[in-house]
C-alpha positions in Angstrom: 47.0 5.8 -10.9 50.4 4.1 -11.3 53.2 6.2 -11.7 56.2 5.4 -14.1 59.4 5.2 -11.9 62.5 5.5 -14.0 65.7 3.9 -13.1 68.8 5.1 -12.4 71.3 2.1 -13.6 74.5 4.6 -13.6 76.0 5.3 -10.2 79.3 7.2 -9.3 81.9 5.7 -7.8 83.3 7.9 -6.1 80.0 9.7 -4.0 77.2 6.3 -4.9 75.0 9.0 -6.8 72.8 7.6 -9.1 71.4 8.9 -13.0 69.0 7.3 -15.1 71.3 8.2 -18.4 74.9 7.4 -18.9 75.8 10.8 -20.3 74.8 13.0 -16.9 77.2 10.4 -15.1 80.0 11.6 -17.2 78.8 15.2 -16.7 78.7 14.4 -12.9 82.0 12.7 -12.8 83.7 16.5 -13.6 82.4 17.8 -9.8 85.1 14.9 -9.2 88.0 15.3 -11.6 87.6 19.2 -12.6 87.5 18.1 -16.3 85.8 21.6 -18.1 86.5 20.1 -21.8 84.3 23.4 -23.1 86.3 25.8 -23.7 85.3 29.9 -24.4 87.3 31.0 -27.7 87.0 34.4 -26.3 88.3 34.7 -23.2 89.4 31.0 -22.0 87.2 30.5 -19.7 86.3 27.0 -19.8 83.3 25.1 -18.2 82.3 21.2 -17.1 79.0 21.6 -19.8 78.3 22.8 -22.5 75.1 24.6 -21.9 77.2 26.7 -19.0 79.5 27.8 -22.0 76.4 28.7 -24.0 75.6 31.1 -21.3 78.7 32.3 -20.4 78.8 33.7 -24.8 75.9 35.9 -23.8 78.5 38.0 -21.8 80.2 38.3 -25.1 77.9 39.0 -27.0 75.6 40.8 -24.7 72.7 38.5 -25.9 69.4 38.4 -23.1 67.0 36.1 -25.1 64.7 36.1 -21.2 62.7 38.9 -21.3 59.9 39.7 -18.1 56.7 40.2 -19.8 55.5 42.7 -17.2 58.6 45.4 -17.0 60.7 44.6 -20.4 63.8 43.9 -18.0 66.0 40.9 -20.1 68.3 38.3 -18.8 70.7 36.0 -20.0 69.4 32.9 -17.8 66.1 32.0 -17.5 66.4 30.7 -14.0 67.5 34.4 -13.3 64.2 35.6 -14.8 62.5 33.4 -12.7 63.8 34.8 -9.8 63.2 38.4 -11.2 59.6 37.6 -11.7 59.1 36.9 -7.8 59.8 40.7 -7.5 56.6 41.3 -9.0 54.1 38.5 -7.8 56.1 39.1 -4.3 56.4 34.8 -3.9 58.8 33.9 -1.4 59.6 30.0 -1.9 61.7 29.7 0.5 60.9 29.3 4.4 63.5 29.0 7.5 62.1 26.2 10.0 63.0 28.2 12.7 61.0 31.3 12.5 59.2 31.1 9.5 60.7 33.8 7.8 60.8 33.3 3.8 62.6 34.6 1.1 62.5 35.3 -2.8 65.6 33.1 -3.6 67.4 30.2 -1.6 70.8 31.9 -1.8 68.9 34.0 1.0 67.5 32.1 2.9 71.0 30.1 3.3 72.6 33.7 4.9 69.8 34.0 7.0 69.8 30.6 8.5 73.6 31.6 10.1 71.6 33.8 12.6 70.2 30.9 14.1 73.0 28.7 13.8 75.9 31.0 14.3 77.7 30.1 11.4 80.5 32.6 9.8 82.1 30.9 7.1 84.1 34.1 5.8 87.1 34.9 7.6 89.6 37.6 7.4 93.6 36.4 6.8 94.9 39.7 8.7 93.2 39.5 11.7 90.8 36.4 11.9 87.3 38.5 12.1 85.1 36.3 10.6 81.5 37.0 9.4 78.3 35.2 7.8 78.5 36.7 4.5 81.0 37.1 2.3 80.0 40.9 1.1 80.8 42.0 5.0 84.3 39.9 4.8 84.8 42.1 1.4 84.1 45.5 3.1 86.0 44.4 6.1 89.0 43.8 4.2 89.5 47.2 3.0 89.9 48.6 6.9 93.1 46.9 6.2 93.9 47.6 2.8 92.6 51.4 2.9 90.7 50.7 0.0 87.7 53.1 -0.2 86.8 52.7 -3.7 83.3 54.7 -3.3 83.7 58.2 -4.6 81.1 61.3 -3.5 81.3 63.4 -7.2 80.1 66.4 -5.4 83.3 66.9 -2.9 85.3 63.4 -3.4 84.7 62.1 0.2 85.4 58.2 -0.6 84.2 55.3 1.6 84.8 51.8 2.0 80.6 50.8 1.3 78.5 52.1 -1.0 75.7 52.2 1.4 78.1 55.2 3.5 78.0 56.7 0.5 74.5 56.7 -0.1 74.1 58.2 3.1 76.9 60.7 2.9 75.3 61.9 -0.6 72.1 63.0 1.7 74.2 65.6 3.4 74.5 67.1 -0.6 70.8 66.6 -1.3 69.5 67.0 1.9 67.0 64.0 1.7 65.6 62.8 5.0 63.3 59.4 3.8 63.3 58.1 7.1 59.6 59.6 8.6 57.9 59.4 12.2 54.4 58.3 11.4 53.6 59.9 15.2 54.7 63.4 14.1 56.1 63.2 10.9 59.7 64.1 11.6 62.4 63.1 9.2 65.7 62.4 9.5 68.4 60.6 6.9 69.4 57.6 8.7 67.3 55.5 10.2 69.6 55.0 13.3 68.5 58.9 14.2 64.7 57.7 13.5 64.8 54.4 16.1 66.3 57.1 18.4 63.4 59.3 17.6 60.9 56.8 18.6 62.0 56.7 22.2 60.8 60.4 22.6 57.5 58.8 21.7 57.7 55.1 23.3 59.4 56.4 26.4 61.7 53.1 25.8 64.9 53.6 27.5 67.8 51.0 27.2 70.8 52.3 28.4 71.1 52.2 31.9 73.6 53.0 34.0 75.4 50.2 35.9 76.3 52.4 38.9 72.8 54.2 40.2 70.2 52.5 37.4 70.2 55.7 35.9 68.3 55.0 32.3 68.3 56.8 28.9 67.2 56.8 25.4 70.8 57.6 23.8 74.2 56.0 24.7 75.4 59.3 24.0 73.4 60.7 26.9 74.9 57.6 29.2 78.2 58.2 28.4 77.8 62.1 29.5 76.1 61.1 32.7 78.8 58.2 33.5 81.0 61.2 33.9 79.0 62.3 37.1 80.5 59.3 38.7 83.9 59.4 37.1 84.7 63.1 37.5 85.8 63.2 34.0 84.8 66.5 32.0 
């Protein structure tokens, strides 16, 4: 069976892509020029097309015409309910090369291929640290700021990440959801549960560099250490 190939007559001069209609070249020219001709009467905000600006109303107007037929949850994009729906059929699209891991959404998988390439894109103005996402540079930032805009309502403890706060809320509620499935103890971090294990697995990995001395918490090495030292 033959298949139609359509042309693509209209190139860019500036980067040699091609389009098969006249009017996506001009579209394609703004990544060039920064031309956003379309224009938000509410707030200014102005974008290249205008299907982006017919989006960007829905904040306005708080309009979610994509809806997920399974949960009710609506969206204001459908490529974003696309995504959503991968949450419930559990499709993962998108697989690295180099280990086969795969992921839900390609922004993803992008973050994960700078393990194996060592890539940190994000880095910090004050002192240079520089990091693979740009969530981590956020957080980072506030060590220099002082910024710890995460509040505990029960005794106003703030924190820099809302994920120390999550864990600092368990000391309130005293929920422990990390579980040994040997015993069943539970703690509420899951740091104190991989040190667990070692009770268990008999692993050991921190060894002492003077007599080989070996230990399941650095904690522990750092006591023993001060055999050798003489430090209390």
């Amino acid at each position: 069976m033959n298949r139609h190939i359509r042309e693509k007559p209209h190139s860019c001069e500036v980067c040699g892509y091609s389009f098969s209609r006249k009017s996506k070249l001009v579209i394609h020219m703004r990544t060039h020029t920064g031309e956003k001709p379309h224009s938000c009467e509410v707030c200014g905000c102005s974008f290249s097309q205008k299907s982006h600006l017919v989006i960007h109303m829905r904040t306005h107007t708080n309009e979610k015409p994509h809806s997920c037929e399974v949960c009710g949850y609506s969206f204001t994009e459908k490529s974003k309910l696309v995504r959503h729906m991968r949450t419930h059929t559990a499709e993962k699209p998108y697989s690295c090369e180099v280990c086969g891991y795969s992921f839900s959404q390609k922004s993803n998988l992008v973050i994960h291929m700078r393990t194996h390439t060592g890539e940190k894109p994000y880095s910090c103005e004050v002192c240079g640290y520089s990091f693979s996402q740009k969530v981590n540079l956020v957080s980072h930032v506030r060590i220099h700021t002082g910024e710890k805009p995460h509040f505990c309502e029960v005794c106003e403890y703030s924190f820099t990440e809302n994920s120390a706060l999550v864990r600092h809320m368990r000391t309130h509620t005293g929920e422990k959801p990390h579980s040994c499935e040997v015993c069943g103890y539970s703690c509420s971090e899951k740091s104190s549960l991989v040190i667990h294990m070692r009770n268990h697995s008999g692993e050991k990995p921190h060894t002492c560099e003077v007599c080989g001395y070996s230990c399941s918490q650095n904690s522990a090495l750092v006591r023993h250490m001060r055999t050798h030292t003489g430090k209390n």
